[in-house]
C-alpha positions as MATLAB code, in Angstrom:
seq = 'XXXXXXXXXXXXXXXXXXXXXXXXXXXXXXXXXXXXXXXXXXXXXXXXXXXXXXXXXXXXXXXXXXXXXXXXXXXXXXXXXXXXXXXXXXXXXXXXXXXXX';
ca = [
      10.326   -6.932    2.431;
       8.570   -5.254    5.359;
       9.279   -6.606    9.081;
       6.060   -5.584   11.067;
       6.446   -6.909   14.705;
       8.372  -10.154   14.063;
       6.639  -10.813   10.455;
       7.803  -10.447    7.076;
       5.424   -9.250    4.848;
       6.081   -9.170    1.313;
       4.970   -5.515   -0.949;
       3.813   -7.740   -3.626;
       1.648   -9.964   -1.478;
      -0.505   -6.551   -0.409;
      -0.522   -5.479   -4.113;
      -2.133   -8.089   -5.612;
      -5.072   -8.386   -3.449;
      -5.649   -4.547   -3.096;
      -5.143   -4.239   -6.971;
      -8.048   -6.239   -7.264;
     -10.132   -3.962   -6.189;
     -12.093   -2.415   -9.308;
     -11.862    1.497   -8.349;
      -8.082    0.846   -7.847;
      -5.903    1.626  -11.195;
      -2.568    0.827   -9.920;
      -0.845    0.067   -6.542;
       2.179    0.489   -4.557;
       3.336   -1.020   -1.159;
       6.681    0.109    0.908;
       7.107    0.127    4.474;
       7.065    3.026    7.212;
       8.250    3.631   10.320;
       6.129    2.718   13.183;
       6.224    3.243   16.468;
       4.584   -0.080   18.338;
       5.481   -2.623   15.485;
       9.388   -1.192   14.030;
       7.472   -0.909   10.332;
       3.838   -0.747    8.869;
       2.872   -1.217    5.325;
       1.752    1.882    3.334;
      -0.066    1.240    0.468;
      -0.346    4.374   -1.863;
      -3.070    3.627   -3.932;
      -4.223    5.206   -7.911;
      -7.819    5.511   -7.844;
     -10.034    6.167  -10.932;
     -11.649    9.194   -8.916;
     -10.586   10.119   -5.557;
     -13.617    9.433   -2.915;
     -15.014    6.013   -4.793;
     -13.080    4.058   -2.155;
     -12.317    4.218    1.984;
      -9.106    3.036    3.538;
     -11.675    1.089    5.229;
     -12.261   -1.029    2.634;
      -9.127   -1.459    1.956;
      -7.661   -2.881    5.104;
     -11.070   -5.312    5.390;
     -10.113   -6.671    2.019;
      -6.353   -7.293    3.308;
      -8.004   -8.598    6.253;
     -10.211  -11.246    4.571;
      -7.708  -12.348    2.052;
      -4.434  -12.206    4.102;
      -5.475  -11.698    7.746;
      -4.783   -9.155   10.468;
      -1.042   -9.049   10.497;
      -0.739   -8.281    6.947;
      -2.917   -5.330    6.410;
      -1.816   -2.092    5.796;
      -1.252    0.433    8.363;
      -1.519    3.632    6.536;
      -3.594    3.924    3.123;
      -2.929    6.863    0.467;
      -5.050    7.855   -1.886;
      -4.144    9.841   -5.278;
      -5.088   10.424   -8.988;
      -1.237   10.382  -10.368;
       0.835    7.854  -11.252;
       3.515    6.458   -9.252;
       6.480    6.741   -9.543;
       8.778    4.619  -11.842;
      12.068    4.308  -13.292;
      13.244    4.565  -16.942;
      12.321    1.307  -17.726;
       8.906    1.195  -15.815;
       9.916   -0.731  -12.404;
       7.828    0.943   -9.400;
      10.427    3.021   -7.438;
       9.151    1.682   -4.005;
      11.541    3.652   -1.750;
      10.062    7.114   -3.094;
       6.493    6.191   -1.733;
       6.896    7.441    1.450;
       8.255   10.897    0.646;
       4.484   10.756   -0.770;
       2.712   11.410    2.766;
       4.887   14.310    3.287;
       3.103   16.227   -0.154;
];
């Protein structure tokens, strides 16, 4: 769970909406450090080919479906997979180390 200025926001929540997106293959959503709100969500996102989709586009569609507080702070983009464990759960607390590559 992600605590963003008072709210719990659950990863899963995030996923499902984003994942709906049709240029998005597969999606993963941890929280970050932020400054103003204690956490953000980051959404690290598979894409069929990188440039077919804006973060943009990505928060509005969080925005419509779950409104402002739930929408993701910081939006990553990538054509590999992400990372899972032996048995194919999403290893959510490895995301971030993603923004540092």
């Amino acid at each position: 769970m992600i605590i963003s200025g008072g709210y719990n926001i659950w990863p899963a929540e995030l996923e499902n909406v984003i994942s709906e997106h049709p240029a998005v293959v597969e999606v993963g959503v941890c929280g970050i450090p932020s400054e103003r709100w204690g956490e953000t969500p980051l959404a690290v996102i598979v894409v069929k080919e990188l440039g077919a989709i804006k973060e943009e586009e990505i928060v509005q569609l969080c925005l419509d479906k779950l409104g402002k507080v739930k929408r993701p702070g910081k939006v990553l983009f990538q054509l590999d997979p992400l990372p899972r464990t032996v048995v194919g759960k999403l290893m959510r607390k490895s995301l971030p180390q993603l923004l540092d590559e």
